[in-house]
N, C-alpha and C positions, 0 to 999 in steps of 0.2 A: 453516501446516499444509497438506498437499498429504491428496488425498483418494484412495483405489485406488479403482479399475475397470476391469471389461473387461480383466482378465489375462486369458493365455494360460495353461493349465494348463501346471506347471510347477515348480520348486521357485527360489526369488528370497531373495536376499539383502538384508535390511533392515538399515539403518545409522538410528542414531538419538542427535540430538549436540543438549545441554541447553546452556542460556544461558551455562552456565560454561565451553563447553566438550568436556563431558568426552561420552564415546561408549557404545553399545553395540550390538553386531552380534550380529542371528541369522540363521541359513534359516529360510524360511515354505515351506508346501506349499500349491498351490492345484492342488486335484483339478475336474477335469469333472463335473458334476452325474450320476449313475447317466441312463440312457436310460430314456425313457416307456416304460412298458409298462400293457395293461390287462388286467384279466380281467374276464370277462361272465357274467350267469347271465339268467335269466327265469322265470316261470312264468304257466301258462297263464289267461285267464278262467274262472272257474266259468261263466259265464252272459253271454252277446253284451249290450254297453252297460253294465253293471252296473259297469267299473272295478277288478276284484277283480283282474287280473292286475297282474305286473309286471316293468321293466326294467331290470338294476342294472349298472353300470359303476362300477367301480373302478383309479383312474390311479396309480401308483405311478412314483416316477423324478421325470429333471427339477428346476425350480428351485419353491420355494414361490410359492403362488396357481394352484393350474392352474384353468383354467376350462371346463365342458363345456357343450355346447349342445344340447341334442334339435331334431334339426329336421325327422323327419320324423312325422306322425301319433300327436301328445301332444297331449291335449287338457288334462290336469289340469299341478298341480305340479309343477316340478321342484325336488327339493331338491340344493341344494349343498353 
């Protein structure tokens, strides 16, 4: 058995031939994954230190597993 990967989007012809023999041909499509995109919102602290604000990103597009990282001035959680 041969395994795919790392196609080229594109539209590809699979052939498929059983121990007997015998065949069956289709087209497959392999589309690009949609482009990253984010949107942002925030809102402010009630009260300096206290925590109560907050930073929300949301990543849309691309392949599954994205991963984001806060890197600047987070001091609590971040959830994923």
């Amino acid at each position: 058995m041969r395994y795919l990967q790392a196609f080229a989007a594109g539209t590809y012809t699979v052939t498929v031939t059983d121990a007997g023999g015998c065949t069956a041909e289709t087209d497959v499509m392999v589309m690009e994954p949609r482009a990253l995109a984010t949107t942002m919102s925030s809102t402010a602290l009630t009260c300096n230190g206290n925590g109560s604000g907050t930073a929300t990103v949301n990543v849309i597009g691309g392949t599954l597993l994205n991963d984001t990282i806060a890197t600047q001035g987070f001091d609590n959680d971040i959830n994923r």
